[in-house]
C-alpha positions in Angstrom: -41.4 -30.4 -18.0 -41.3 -27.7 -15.5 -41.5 -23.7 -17.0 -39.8 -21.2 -15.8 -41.0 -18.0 -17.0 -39.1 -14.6 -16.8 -41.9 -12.5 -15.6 -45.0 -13.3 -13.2 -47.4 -10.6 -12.7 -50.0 -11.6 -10.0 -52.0 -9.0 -10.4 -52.9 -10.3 -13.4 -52.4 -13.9 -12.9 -49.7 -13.8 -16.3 -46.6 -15.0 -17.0 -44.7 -13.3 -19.4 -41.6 -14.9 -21.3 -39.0 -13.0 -23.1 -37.9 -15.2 -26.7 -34.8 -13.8 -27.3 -34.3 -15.1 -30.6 -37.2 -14.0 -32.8 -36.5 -15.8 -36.6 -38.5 -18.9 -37.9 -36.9 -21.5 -36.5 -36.7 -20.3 -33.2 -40.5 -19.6 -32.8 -41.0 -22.9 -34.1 -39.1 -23.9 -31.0 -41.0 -22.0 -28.9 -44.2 -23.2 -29.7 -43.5 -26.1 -27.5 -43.4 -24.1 -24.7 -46.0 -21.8 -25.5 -48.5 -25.6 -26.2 -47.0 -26.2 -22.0 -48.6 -23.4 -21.0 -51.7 -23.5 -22.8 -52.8 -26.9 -22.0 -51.6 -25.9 -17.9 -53.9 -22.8 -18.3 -51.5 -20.7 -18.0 -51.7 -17.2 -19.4 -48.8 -16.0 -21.3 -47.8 -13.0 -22.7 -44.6 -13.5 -25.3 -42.1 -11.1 -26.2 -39.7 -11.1 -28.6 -36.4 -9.6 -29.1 -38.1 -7.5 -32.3 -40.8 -6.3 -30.1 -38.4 -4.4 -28.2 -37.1 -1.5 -30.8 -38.7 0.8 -28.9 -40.2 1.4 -25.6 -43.3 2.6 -27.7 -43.5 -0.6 -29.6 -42.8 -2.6 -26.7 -45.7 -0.9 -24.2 -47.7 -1.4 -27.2 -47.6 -4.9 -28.0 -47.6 -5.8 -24.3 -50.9 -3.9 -23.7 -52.5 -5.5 -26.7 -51.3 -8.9 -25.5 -52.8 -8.4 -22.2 -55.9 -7.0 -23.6 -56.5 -10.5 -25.5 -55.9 -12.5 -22.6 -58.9 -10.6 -20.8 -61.3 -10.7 -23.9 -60.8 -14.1 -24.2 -61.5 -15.1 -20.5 
């Protein structure tokens, strides 16, 4: 399957994708694509439509997002 992410950021080397939807079910269906990236090695950064009530909250939870992706590597 090919991915198609909504964001690249090469300074980083990370993709980011925007989940609009951000109930159950959905994220259940977006764990497929999140298991694509992850065994490609990808690093991904996902956002969803509830992380965006504020510009606060959404700097926020992108930072700590990021911030896991470097402790990790």
């Amino acid at each position: 399957k090919v991915l198609t992410p909504d964001f690249y950021l090469p300074e980083y080397d990370v993709y980011v994708e925007y989940l609009g939807r951000s109930d159950f079910e959905s994220r259940k269906e977006y764990s497929h694509k999140r298991d694509l990236y992850k065994k490609e090695g990808i690093h991904l950064i996902e956002l969803y439509s509830d992380n965006l009530k504020s510009v606060n909250q959404l700097d926020w939870k992108f930072n700590e997002r990021l911030r896991k992706i470097f402790k990790n590597d």
